[in-house]
C-alpha positions as CSV (number, residue, x, y, z in Angstrom):
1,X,122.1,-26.4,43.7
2,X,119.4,-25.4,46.3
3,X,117.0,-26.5,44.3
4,X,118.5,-30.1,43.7
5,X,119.0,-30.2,47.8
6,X,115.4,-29.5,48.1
7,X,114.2,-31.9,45.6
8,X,116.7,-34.9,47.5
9,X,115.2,-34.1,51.0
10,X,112.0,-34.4,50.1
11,X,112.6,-37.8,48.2
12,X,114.5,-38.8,51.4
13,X,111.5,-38.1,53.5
14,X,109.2,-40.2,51.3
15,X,111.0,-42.6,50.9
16,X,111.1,-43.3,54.4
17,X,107.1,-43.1,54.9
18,X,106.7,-44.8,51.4
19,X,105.4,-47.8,53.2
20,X,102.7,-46.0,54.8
21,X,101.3,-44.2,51.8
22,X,101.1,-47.1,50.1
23,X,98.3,-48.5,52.5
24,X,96.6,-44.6,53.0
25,X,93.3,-46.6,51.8
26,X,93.4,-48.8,54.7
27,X,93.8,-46.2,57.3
28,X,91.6,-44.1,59.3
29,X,90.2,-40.4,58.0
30,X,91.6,-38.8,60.7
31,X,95.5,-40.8,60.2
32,X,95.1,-40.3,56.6
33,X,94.4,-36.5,56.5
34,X,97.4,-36.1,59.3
35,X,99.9,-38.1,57.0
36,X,98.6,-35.7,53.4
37,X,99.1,-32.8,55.2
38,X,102.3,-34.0,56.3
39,X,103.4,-34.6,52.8
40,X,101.6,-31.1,51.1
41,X,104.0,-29.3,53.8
42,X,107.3,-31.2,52.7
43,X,106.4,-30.8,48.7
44,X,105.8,-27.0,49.7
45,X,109.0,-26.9,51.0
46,X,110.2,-27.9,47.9
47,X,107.6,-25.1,45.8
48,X,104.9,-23.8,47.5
49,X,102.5,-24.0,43.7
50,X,102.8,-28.0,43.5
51,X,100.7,-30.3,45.0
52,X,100.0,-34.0,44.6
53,X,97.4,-37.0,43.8
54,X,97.6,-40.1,45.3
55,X,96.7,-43.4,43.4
56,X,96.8,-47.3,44.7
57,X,95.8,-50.4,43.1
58,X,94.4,-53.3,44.5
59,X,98.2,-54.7,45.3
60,X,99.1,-51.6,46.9
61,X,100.9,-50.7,44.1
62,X,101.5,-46.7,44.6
63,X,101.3,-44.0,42.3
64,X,102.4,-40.3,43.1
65,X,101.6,-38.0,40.7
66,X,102.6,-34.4,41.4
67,X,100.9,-31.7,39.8
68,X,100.8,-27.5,39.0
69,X,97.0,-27.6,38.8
70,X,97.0,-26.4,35.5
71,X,99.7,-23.5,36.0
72,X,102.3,-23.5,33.0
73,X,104.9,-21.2,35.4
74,X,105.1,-24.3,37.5
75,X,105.6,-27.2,35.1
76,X,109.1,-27.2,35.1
77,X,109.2,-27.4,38.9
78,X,106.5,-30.3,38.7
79,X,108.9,-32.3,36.1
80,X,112.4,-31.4,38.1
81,X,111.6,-32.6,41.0
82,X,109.7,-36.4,39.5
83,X,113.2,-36.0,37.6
84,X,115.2,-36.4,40.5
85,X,112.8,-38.9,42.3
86,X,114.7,-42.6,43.8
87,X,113.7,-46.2,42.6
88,X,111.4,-47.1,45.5
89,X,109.8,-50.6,45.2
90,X,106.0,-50.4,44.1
91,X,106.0,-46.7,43.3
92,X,105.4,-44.7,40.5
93,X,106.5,-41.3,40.3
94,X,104.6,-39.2,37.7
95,X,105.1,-35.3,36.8
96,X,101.6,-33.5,36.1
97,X,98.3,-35.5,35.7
98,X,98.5,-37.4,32.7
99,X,95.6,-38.1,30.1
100,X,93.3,-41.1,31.0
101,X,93.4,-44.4,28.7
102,X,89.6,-45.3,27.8
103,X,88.7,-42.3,29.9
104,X,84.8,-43.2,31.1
105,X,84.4,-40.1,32.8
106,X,84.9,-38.6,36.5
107,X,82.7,-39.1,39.2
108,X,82.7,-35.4,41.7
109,X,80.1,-34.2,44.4
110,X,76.7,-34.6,42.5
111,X,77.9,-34.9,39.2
112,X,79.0,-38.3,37.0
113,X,80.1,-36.6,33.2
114,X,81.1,-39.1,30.8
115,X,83.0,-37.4,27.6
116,X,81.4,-40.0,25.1
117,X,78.3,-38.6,26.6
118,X,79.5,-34.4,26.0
119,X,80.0,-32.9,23.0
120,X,82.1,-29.8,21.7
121,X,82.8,-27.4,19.4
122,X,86.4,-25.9,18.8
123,X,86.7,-22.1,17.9
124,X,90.4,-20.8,17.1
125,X,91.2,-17.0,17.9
126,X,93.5,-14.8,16.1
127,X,94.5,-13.5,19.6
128,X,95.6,-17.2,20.6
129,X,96.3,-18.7,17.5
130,X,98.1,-22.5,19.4
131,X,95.3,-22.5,21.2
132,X,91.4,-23.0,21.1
133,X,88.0,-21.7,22.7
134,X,86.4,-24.8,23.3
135,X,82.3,-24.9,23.9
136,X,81.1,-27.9,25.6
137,X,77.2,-29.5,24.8
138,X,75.1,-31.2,27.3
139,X,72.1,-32.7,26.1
140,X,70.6,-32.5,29.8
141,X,72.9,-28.9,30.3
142,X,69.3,-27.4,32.3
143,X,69.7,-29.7,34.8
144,X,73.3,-29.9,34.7
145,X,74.1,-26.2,34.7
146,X,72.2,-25.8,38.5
147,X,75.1,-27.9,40.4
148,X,77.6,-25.5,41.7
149,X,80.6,-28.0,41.0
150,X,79.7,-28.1,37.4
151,X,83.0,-25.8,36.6
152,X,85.3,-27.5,38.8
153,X,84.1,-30.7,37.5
154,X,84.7,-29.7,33.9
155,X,88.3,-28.7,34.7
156,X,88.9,-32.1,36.1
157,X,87.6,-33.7,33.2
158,X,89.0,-32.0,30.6
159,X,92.1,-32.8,32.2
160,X,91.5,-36.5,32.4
161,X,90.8,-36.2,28.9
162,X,93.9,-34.1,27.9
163,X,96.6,-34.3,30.5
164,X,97.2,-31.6,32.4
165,X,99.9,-30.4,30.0
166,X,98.4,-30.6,27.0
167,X,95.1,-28.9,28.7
168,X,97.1,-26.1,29.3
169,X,99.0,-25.8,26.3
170,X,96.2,-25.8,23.9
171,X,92.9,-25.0,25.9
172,X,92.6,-20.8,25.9
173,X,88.9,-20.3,27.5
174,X,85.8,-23.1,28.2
175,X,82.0,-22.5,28.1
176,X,79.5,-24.5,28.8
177,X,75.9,-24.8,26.9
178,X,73.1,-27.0,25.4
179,X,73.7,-29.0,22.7
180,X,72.0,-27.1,20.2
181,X,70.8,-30.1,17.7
182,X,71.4,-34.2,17.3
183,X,75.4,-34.6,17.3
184,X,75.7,-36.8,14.5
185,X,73.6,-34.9,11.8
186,X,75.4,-31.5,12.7
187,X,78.7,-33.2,13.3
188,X,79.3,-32.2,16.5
189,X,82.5,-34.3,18.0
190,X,82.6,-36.2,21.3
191,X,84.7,-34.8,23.6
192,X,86.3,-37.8,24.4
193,X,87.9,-37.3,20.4
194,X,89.1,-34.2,21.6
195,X,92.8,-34.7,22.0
196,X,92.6,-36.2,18.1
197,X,90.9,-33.3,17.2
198,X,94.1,-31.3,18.7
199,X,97.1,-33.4,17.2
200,X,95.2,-32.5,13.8
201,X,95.1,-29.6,14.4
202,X,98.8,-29.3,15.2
203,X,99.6,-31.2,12.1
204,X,98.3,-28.7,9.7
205,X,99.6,-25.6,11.3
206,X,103.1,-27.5,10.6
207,X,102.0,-27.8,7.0
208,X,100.8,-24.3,6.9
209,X,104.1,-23.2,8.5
210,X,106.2,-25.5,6.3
């Protein structure tokens, strides 16, 4: 019960400044900043391991999308409280970061990684047998590998590429190396194919299983 209580009051609140997030493009730094902070404290209120993207369109059109950051513990909290969200005119409420549709890549600090442009190779361990070591391939990985957001950026995008759900569900550990020959005569996969790669690979442990 304290839980739904929690989830309604913070619903309440945004609802009422609904109107301003929707417009946080158009504000100043300085207003903007005040009116996130504002919100991270009322979802914390709610559970302090949840925090949020923001999203607009060119109409305005809003998109909350309220996120663990990758922690499995807090996914249920993440999906309860998107569960319990109102109707609100030109919102969309979303639990955990989804996967992107004809995902070109993320743009962060000094890097711009495009998955068509990575490549990977998927190695299964007997310790975590639903899950997968993943290596990722640069082509350019020297000059790559000297930016100190290159692991934070990789996160982002392998999330973009996965959803942050199935990212966590199915992703064990991630390295990060040269591309060790041409990608088509070795068969090395995209990693934008990566979530195809994992739904096969789901459908033949059912087999195996069954």
């Amino acid at each position: 019960m304290l839980r739904s209580n929690d989830a309604a009051k913070f619903w309440r609140w945004f609802e009422e400044k609904s109107e301003d997030f929707r417009f946080f493009r158009e504000m100043d730094p300085e207003e903007c900043e005040e009116l996130f902070g504002e919100l991270t404290e009322r979802l914390h209120l709610y559970c302090t391991s949840l925090f949020f993207e923001m999203r607009s369109d060119v109409n305005n059109e809003g998109e909350l999308i309220i996120t663990a950051e990758g922690d499995e513990d807090f996914f249920d909290d993440a999906e309860f409280l998107v569960s319990k969200a109102p109707t609100i005119d030109h919102w969309t409420f979303t639990a955990l970061i989804p996967a992107e549709e004809d995902n070109e890549g993320i743009e962060y600090e000094d890097l711009d990684l495009s998955p068509s442009e990575m490549w990977f190779t998927a190695i299964e361990d007997e310790k975590h047998p639903d899950k997968l070591n993943l290596v990722i391939h640069f082509k350019d990985y020297e000059l790559i590998k000297q930016s100190e957001h290159l692991d934070t950026a990789i996160f982002l995008l392998l999330q973009s590429v996965l959803g942050e759900k199935m990212f966590a569900q199915y992703i064990n550990v991630y390295a990060i190396t040269e591309l060790p020959g041409d990608p088509e005569e070795d068969g090395y996969p995209e990693l934008s194919t990566l979530p195809e790669y994992i739904a096969a690979m789901r459908e033949e442990r059912k087999k195996s299983i069954g």
